[in-house]
N, C-alpha and C positions, 0 to 999 in steps of 0.2 A: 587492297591499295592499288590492285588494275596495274603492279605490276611496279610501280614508282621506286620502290629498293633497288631494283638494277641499274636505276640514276642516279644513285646516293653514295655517300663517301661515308666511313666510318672510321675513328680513332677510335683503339682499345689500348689501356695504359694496364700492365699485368704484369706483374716481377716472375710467377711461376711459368718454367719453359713449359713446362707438360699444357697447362691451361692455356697460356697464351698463343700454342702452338695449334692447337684444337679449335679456339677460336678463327685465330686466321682462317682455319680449312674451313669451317664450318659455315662461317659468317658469309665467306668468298661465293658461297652458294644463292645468297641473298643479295647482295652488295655487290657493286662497281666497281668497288675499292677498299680494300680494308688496312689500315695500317696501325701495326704492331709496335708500342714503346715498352720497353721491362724497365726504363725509368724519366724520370723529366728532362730528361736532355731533349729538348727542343726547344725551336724558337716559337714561340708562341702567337706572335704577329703573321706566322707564315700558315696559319691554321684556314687560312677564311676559305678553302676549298673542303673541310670538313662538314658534314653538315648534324652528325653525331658523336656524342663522347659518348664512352664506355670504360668507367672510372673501377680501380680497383682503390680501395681506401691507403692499407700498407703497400710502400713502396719505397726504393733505396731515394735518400737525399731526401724527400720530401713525405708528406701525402697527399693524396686524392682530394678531400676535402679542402684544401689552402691552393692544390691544381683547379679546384673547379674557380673557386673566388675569380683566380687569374682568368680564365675561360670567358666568364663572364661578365668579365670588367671588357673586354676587351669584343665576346659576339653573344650578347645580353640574350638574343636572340633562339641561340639554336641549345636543345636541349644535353641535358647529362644525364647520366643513368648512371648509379654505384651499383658495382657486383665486387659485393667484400663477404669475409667471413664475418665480420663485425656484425653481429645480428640482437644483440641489446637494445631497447627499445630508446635509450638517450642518442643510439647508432642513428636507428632509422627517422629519426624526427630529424635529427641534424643533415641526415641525405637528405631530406624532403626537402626542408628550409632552402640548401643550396643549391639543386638539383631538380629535376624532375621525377625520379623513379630511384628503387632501392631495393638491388634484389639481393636475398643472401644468397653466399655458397653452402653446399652444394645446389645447384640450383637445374631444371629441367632445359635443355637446349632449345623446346620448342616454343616451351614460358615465356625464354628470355626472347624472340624471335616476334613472339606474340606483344606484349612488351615492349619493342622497339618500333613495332610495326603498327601500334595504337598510337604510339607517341608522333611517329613522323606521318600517319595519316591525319592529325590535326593540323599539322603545317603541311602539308601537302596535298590533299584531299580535292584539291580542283584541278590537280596534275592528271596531266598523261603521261609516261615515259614511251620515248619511241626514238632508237637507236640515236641516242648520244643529244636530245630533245628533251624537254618536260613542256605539255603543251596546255594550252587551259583556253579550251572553248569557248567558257562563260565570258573571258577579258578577252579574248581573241589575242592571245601573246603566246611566245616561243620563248621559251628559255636553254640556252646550253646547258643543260643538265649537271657539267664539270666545277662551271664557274658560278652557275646562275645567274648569270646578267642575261636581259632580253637582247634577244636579237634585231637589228631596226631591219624592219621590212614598210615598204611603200606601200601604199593603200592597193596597187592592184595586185604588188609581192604576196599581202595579206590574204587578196579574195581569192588569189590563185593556191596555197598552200592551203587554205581550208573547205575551199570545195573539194581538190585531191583527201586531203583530209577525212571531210564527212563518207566521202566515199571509197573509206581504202579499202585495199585490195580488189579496188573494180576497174576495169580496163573501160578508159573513158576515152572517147573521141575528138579528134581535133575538134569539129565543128560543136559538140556538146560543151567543151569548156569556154571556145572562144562566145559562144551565146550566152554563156553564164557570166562571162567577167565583161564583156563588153556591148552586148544583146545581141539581136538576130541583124541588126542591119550594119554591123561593122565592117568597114572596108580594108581593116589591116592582116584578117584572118591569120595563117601560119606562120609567116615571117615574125612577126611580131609577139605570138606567141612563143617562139621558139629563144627570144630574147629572152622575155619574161624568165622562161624556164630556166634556162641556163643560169640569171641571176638570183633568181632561186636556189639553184643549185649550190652555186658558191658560197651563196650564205648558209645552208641549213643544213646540206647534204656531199661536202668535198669529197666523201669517200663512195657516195653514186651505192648508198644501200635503201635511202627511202624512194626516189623517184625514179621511177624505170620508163623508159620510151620502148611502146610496144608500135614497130615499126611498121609504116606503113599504116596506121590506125591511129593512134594518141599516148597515153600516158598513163602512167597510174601509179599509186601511191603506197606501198607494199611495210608489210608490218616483218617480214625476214626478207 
């Protein structure tokens, strides 16, 4: 998935401390974000920064099953996954119907990983993740990775982050980009590029981890 789980958000709903304790650790290895419910106490409208569920069927106050309905009355969109012990075959047809995937317990850590990681490369599969980004080349768009709303960038915002882009980690020259985004006979050379940059900065990169100024020379676009 080239990496896209580290810009992902995951809700696990788990009444057992030992499992749902396990999960958190385990998940957090994969994931951006993992968050932990042992029952339906949340607000349900405040979910749209999740981008997977992770249902356990039994649960206090409710279950899993009548949690997903809600789920998806509400982000039709993004998938659920049951991990119950419920493993009856009337179980997993009723997971399917509601849900996307149905795994029982006991179940392999690396399964369920594999698993979630088939499911979220369907909907994400034209992503890039890159430090707090999902990028997608083919549509030439920037998404915040947290919220997933696109970023607006200006036509030349655009030409400038994806030639850095095509060529990360390469130390590229004032004069090599301003010929790329503006041609060989522009008369606004570095000043104007140094605009550019900065506005780019504040939109994609506030915390100065993707775009580095290698002084004295140009720019480049770094993957750590």
């Amino acid at each position: 998935m080239k990496n896209i789980m580290k810009g992902l958000n995951i809700l696990v709903l788990e009444d057992d401390k030992y499992i749902s304790a396990f999960l958190h650790e385990f998940l957090s290895d994969y994931f951006a974000n993992v968050f932990v419910h042992t029952d339906n106490r949340f607000n349900y409208s405040k979910l749209e920064h999740i981008d997977i569920f992770l249902l356990d069927v039994e649960i206090p106050f409710d279950n899993g099953y009548e949690i997903c309905k809600q789920i998806k009355l509400l982000f039709p969109q993004k998938p659920v996954v049951f991990l119950t012990a419920h493993s009856q075959l009337e179980d997993k047809i009723k997971g399917l119907e509601l849900g996307e995937d149905f795994i029982p317990k006991p179940f392999e850590p690396l399964e369920l990983i594999a698993r979630l990681e088939n499911l979220l490369s369907n909907k994400y599969s034209e992503y890039f993740y890159l430090s707090g980004l999902l990028v997608n080349k083919v549509k030439q768009s920037v998404l915040n990775s947290k919220t997933k709303q696109e970023i607006k960038l200006s036509n030349t915002e655009k030409k400038l982050f994806f030639y850095l882009y095509n060529n990360i980690d390469l130390c590229l020259s004032k004069e090599q980009i301003i010929e790329h985004i503006w041609g060989i006979d522009y008369n606004g050379k570095a000043n104007s590029l140094n605009v550019y940059i900065n506005n780019l900065r504040n939109k994609v990169d506030s915390n100065g981890e993707i775009i580095h100024t290698i002084y004295g020379y140009g720019y480049k676009m770094s993957t750590h």
